[in-house]
KEVEX-664944 format. One record per residue (C-alpha): residue in three letters; chain; x, y negated, z negated. Coordinates in steps of 0.001 Angstrom, whole numbers. Last residue first. Layout:
BEGIN
+------+-------+---------+---------+---------+
! resn ! chain !      px !      py !      pz !
+------+-------+---------+---------+---------+
!  ALA !     A !       X !       Y !       Z !
...
+------+-------+---------+---------+---------+
END
This chain:
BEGIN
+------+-------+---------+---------+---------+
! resn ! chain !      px !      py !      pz !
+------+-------+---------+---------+---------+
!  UNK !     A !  -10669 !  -21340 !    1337 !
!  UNK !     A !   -8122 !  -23255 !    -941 !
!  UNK !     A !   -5599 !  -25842 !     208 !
!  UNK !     A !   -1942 !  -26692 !   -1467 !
!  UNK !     A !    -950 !  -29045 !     144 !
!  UNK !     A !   -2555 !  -31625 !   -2470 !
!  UNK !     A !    -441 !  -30177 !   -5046 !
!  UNK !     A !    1277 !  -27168 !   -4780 !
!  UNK !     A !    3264 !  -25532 !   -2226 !
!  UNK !     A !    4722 !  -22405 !   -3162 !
!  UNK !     A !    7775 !  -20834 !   -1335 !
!  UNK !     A !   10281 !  -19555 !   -3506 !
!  UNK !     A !    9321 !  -21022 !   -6672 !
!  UNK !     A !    6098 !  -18763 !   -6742 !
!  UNK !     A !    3610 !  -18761 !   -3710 !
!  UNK !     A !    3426 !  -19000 !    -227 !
!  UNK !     A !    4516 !  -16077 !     784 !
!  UNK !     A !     546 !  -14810 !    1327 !
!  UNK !     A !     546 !  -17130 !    4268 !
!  UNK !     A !    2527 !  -14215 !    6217 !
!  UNK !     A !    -209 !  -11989 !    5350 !
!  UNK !     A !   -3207 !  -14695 !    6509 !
!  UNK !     A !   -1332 !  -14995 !   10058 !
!  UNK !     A !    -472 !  -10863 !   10300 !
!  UNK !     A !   -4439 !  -10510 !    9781 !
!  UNK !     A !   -5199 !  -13532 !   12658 !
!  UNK !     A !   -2933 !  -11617 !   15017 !
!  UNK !     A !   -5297 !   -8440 !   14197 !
!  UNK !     A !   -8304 !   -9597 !   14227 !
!  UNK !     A !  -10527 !  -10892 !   11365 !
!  UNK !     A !  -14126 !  -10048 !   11935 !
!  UNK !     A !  -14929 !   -8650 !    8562 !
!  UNK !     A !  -14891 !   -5168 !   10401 !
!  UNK !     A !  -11723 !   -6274 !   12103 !
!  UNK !     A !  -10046 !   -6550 !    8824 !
!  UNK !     A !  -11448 !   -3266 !    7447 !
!  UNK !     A !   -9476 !   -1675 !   10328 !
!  UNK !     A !   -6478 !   -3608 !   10480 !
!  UNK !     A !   -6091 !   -2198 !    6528 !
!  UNK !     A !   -6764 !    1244 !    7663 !
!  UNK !     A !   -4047 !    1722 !   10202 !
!  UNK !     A !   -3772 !    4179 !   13164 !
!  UNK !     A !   -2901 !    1209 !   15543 !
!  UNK !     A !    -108 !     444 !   12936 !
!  UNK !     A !    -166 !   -1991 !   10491 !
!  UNK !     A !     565 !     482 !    7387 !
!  UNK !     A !     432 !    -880 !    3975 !
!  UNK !     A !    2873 !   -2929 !    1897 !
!  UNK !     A !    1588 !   -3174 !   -1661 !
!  UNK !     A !    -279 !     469 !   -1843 !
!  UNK !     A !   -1740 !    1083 !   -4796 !
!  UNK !     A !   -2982 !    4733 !   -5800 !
!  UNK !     A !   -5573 !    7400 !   -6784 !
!  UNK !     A !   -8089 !    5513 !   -8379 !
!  UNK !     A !  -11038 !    7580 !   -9286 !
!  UNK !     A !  -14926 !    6555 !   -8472 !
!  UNK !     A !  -17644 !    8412 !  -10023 !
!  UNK !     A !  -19556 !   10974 !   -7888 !
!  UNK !     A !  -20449 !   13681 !  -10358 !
!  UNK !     A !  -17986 !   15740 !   -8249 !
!  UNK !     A !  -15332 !   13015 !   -8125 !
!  UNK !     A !  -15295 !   10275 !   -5774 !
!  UNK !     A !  -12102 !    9690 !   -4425 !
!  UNK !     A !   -9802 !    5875 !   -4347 !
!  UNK !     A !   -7207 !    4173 !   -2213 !
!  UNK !     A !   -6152 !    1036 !   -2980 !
!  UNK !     A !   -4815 !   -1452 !    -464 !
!  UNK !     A !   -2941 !   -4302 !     345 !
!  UNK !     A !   -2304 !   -7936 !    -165 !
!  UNK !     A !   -1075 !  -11256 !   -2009 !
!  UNK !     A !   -1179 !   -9571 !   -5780 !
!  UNK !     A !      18 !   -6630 !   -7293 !
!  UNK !     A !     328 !   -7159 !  -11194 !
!  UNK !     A !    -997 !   -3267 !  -11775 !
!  UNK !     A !   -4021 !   -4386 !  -13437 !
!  UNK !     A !   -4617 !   -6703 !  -10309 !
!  UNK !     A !   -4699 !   -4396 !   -7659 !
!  UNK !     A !   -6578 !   -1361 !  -10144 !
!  UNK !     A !   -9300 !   -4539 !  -10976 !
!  UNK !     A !   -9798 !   -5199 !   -7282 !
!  UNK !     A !  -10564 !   -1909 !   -6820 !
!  UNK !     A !  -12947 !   -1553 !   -8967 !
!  UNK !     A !  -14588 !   -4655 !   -8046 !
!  UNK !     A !  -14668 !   -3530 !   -4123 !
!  UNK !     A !  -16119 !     454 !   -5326 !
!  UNK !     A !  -18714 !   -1080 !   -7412 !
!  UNK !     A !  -19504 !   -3678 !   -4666 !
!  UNK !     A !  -20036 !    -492 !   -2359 !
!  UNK !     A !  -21855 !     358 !   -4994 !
!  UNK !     A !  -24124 !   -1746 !   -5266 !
!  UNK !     A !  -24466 !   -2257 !    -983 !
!  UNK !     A !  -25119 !    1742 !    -923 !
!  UNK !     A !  -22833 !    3824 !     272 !
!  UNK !     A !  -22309 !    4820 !    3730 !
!  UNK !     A !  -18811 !    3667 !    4556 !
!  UNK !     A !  -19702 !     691 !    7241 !
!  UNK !     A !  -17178 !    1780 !    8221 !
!  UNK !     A !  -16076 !    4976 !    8650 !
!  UNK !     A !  -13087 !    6505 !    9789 !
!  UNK !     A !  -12512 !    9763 !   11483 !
!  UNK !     A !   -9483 !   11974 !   11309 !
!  UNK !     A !   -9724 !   14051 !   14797 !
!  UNK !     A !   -7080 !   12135 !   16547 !
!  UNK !     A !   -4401 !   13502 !   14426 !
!  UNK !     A !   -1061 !   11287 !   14632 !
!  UNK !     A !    -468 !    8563 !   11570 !
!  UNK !     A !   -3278 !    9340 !    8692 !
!  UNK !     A !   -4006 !   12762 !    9602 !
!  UNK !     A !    -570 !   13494 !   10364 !
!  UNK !     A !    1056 !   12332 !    6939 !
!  UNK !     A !   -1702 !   14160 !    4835 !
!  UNK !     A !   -5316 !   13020 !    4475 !
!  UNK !     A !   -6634 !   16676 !    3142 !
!  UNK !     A !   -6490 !   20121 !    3895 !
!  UNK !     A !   -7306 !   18913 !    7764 !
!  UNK !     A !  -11443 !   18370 !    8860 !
!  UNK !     A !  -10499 !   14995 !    8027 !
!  UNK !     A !  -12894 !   12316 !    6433 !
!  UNK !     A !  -12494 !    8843 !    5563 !
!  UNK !     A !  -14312 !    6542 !    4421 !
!  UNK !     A !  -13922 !    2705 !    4607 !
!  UNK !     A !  -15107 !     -93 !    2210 !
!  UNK !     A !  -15196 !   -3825 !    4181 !
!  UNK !     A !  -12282 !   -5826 !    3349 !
!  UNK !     A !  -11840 !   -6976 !    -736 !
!  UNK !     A !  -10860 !  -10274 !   -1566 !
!  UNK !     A !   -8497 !  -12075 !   -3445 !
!  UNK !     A !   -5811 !  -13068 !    -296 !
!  UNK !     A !   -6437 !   -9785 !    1661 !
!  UNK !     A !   -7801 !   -6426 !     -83 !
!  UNK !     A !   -8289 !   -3490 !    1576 !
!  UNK !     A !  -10532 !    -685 !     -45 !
!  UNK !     A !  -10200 !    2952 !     687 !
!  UNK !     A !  -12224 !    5688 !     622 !
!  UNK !     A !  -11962 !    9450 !    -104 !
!  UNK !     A !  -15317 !   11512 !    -540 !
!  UNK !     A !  -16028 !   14196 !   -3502 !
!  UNK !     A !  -14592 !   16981 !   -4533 !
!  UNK !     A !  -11780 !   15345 !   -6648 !
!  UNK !     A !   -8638 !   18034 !   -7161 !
!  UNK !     A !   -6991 !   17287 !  -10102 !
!  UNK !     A !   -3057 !   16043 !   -9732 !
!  UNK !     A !     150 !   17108 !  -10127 !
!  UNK !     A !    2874 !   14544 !  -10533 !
!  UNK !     A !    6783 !   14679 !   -9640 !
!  UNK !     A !    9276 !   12082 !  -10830 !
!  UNK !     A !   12577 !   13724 !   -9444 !
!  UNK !     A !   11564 !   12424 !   -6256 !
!  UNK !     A !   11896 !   13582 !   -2094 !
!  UNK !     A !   13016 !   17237 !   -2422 !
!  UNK !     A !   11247 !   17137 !   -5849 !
!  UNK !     A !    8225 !   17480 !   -3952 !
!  UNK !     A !    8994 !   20332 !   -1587 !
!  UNK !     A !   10240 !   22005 !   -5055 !
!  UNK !     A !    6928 !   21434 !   -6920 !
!  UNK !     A !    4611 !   22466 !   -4173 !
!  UNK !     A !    6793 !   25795 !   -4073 !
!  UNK !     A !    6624 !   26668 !   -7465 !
!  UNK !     A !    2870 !   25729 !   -6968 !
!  UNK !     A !    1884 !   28439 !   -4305 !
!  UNK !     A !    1328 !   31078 !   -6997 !
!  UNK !     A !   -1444 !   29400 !   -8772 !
!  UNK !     A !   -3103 !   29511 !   -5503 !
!  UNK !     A !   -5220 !   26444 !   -3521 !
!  UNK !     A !   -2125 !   23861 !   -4061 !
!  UNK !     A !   -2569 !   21122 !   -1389 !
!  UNK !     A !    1135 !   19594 !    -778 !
!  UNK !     A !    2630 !   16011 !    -834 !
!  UNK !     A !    6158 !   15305 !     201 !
!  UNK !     A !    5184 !   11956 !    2126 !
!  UNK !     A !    1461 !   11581 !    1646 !
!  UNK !     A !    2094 !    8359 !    3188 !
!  UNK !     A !    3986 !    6704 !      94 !
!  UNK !     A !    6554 !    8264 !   -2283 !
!  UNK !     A !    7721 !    7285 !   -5793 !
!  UNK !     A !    5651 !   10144 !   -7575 !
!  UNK !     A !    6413 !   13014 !   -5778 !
!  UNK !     A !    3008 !   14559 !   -4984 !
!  UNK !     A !    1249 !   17895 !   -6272 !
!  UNK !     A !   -2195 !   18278 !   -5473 !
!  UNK !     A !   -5176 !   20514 !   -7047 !
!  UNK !     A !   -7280 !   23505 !   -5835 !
!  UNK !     A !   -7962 !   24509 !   -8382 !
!  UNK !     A !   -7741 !   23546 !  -11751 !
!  UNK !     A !   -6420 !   20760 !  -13576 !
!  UNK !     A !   -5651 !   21989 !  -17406 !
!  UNK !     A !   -5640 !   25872 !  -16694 !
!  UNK !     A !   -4012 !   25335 !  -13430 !
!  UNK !     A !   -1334 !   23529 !  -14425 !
!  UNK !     A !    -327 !   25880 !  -17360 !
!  UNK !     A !    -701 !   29002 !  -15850 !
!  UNK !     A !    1676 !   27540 !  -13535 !
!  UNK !     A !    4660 !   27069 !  -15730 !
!  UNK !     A !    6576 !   24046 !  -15444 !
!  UNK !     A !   10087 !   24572 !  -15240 !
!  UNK !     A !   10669 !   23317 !  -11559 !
!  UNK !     A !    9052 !   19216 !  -12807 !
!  UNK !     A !    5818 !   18584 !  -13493 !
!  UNK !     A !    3910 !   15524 !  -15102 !
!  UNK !     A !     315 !   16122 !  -15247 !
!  UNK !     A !   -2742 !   14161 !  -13457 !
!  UNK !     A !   -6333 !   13423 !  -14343 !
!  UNK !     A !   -7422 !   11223 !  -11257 !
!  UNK !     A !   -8116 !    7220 !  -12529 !
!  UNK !     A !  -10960 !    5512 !  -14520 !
!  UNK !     A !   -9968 !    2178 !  -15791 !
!  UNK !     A !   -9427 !    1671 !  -18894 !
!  UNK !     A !   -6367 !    -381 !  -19317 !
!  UNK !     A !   -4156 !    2653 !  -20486 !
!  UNK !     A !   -5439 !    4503 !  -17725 !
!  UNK !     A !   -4494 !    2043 !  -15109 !
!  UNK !     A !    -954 !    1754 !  -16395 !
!  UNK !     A !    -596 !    5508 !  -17229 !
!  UNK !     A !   -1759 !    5781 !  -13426 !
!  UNK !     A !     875 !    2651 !  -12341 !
!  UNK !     A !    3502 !    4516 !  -14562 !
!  UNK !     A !    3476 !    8108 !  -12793 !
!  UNK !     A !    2505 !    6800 !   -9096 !
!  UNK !     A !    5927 !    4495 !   -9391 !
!  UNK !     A !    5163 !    2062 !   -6326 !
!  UNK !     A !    2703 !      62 !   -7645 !
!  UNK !     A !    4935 !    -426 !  -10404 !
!  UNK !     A !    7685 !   -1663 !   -8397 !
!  UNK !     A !    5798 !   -3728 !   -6522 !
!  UNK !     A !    3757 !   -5698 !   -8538 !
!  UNK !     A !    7033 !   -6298 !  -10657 !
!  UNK !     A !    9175 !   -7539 !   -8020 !
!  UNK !     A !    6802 !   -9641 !   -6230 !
!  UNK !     A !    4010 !   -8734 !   -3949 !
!  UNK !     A !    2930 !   -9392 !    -661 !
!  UNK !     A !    4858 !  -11736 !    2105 !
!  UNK !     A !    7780 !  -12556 !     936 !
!  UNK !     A !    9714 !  -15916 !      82 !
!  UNK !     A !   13578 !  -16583 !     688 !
!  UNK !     A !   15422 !  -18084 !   -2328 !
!  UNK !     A !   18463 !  -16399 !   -2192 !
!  UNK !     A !   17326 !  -14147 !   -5541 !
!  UNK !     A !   13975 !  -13940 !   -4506 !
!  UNK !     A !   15409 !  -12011 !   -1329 !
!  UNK !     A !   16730 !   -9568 !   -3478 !
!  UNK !     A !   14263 !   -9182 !   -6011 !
!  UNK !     A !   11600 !   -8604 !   -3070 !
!  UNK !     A !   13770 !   -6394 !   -1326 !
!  UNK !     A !   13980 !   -3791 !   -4355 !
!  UNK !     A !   10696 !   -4211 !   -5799 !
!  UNK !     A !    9175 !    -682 !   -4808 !
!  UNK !     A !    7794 !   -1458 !   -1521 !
!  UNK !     A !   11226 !   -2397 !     161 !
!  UNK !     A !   13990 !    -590 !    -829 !
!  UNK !     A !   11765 !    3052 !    -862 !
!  UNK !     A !    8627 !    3373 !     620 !
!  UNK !     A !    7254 !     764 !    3678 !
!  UNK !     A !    9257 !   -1915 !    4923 !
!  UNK !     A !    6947 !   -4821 !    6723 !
!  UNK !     A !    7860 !   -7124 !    4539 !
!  UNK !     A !    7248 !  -10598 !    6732 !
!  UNK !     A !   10114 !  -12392 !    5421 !
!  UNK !     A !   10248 !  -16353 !    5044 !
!  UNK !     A !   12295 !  -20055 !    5222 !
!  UNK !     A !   15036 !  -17665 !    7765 !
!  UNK !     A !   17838 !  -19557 !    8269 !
!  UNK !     A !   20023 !  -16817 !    9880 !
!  UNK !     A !   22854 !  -16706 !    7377 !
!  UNK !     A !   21421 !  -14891 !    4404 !
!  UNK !     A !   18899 !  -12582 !    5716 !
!  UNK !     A !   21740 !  -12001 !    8502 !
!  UNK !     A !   23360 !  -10466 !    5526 !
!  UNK !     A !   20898 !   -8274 !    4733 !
!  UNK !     A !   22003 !   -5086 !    6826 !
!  UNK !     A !   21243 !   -5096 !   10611 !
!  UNK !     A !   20889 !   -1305 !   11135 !
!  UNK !     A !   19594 !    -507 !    8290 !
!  UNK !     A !   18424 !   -3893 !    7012 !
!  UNK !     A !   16196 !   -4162 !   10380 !
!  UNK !     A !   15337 !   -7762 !   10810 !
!  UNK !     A !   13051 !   -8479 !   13658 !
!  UNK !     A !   12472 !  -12410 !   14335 !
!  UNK !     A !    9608 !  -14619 !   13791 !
!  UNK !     A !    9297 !  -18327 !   15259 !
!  UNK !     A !    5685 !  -18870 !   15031 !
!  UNK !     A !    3103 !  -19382 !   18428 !
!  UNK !     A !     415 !  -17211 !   17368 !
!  UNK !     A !    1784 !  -14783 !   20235 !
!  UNK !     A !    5008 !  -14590 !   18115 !
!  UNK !     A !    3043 !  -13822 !   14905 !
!  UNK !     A !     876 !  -10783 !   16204 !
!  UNK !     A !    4301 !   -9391 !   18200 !
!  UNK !     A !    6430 !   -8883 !   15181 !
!  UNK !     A !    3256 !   -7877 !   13217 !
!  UNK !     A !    3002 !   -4992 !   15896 !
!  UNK !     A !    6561 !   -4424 !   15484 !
!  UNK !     A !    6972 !   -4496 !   12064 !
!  UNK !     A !    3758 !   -1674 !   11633 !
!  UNK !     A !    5473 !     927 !   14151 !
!  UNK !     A !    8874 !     -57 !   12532 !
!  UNK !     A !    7436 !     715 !    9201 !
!  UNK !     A !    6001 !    4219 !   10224 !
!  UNK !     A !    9374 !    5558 !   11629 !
!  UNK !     A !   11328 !    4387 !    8160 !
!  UNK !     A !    8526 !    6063 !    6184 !
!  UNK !     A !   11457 !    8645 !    4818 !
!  UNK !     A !   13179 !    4994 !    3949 !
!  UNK !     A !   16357 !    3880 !    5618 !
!  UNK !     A !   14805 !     506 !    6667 !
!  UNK !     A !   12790 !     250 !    9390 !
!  UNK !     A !   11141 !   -3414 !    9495 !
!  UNK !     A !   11534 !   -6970 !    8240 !
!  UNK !     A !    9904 !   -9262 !   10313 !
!  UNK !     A !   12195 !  -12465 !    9326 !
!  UNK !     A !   10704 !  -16053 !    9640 !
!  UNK !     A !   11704 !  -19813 !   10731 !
!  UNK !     A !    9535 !  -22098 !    9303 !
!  UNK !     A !    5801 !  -21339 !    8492 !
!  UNK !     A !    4980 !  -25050 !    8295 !
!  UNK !     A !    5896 !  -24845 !   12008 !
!  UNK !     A !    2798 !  -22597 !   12835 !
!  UNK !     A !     432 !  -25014 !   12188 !
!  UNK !     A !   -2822 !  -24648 !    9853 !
!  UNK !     A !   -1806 !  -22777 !    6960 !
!  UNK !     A !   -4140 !  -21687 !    4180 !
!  UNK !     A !   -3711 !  -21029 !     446 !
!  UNK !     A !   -6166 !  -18363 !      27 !
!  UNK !     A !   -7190 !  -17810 !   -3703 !
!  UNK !     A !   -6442 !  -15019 !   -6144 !
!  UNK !     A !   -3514 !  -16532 !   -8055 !
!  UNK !     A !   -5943 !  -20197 !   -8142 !
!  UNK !     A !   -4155 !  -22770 !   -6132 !
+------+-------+---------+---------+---------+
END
């Protein structure tokens, strides 16, 4: 089976027994049981024997003694998008959904996925590295304004601030090393923010998003019902391929692989900037990557189906051979 291919499964016993893991003690910890609990439900209506695994609450151990042949990683930030789960349950042979350790661990780490991206030429928001010493007049006169200041091993615009006065960036830089000691700040790109899901080798149908808020913070993506989210995104069909292959190139370049989703700006000359991979996104009812889904007429159960087969691979849980089939 070729990295980027489908491997499909047709029965849900070949599946095996399989952990939705959810929570976790992450600052996305109310996101990821929205998104475990959907996929909890997706799977058991397609007939396969999935159970909820909280490692908060339930800690790993029942990883170890309930039988489970699979996780469903449905942990978002910290201990379970940034490698952390993924090495663990490698390590007692249970395959995941998404990712492996490496993938996800860069992915995660803003800082060394952009010097990643940058280093392999592809185009990505000018950023510098700040910490509560940095001197404004020093920021500004390199990005500009308005610019953004993020931690860099966050997800969900968790700890991110808009910065529209020199003055305001002391601040920005101590509500984001509340959350990181890796902080970035970031140019402001004028033009529009889309996102491109990608399933199994493919990209999902571009979507664009616009918010009438500061930008696409944590209630604009999860809450606001006045975020609005287009697709078909309005490009043109060459560069909505632009956009797909571009994307596909950050997901890869980074060593993510399975799933997920890279978000991306136009600046003002209207070139495309990666901004970030996301490994595990959201599956909740506000999500993006259900979205494009449905637009290629996959629904949701179906989605959570062609995730879960995504843990067949490496020594864990690939099938080769003739089992192995290709779509």
């Amino acid at each position: 089976m070729s990295p980027r291919g489908r491997q499909a499964v047709r029965t849900p016993e070949e599946f095996g027994r399989v952990a939705v893991l959810l929570g976790g003690d992450s600052a996305e910890r109310a996101v990821s049981l929205s998104s475990g609990r959907a996929v909890l439900a997706a799977l058991r209506a397609r007939g396969i024997d999935a159970h909820p695994v909280d490692p908060r609450d339930d800690g790993l151990a029942v990883l170890r003694q309930g039988g489970f042949a699979r996780a469903w990683n449905a942990l978002h930030g910290r201990g379970g998008e940034d490698g952390t789960i993924q090495g663990w349950l490698a390590a007692e042979g249970v395959a995941c959904t998404g990712s492996d350790v490496l993938g996800s661990a860069i992915a995660m780490d803003k800082l060394r996925s952009k010097q990643l991206l940058a280093g392999a030429g592809l185009p990505t928001a000018p950023f510098l590295v700040v910490d509560a010493g940095t001197r404004a007049d020093t920021v500004v006169e390199t990005l500009g304004l308005p610019l953004f200041v993020k931690p860099a091993r966050e997800g969900s615009s968790v700890g991110m601030s808009r910065v529209d006065r020199a003055e305001d960036l002391p601040g920005a830089i101590a509500a984001a090393l509340r959350y990181d000691d890796s902080v970035l700040a970031e140019i402001f790109l004028s033009g529009g923010e889309y996102t491109v899901a990608l399933l199994q080798g493919e990209a999902l149908p571009v979507i664009r998003i616009e918010t009438p808020r500061a930008f696409y913070d944590y209630e604009a993506k999860y809450h606001a019902d006045s975020t609005r989210y287009h697709c078909p995104c309005g490009l043109e069909a060459a560069a909505e391929r632009d956009l797909a292959a571009l994307a596909l190139a950050a997901f890869e370049t980074v060593g993510a692989c399975g799933w997920g989703r890279v978000d991306l700006m136009l600046d003002a000359a209207g070139r495309a900037q990666v901004l970030e991979v996301n490994t595990v996104p959201g599956m909740t009812d506000h999500s993006l990557v259900p979205m494009a889904a449905a637009a290629a007429g996959i629904d949701f159960d179906e989605l959570a189906w062609r995730v879960l087969e995504t843990s067949f691979k490496g020594a864990a849980g690939y099938r080769g051979g003739a089992d192995a089939q290709e779509d």
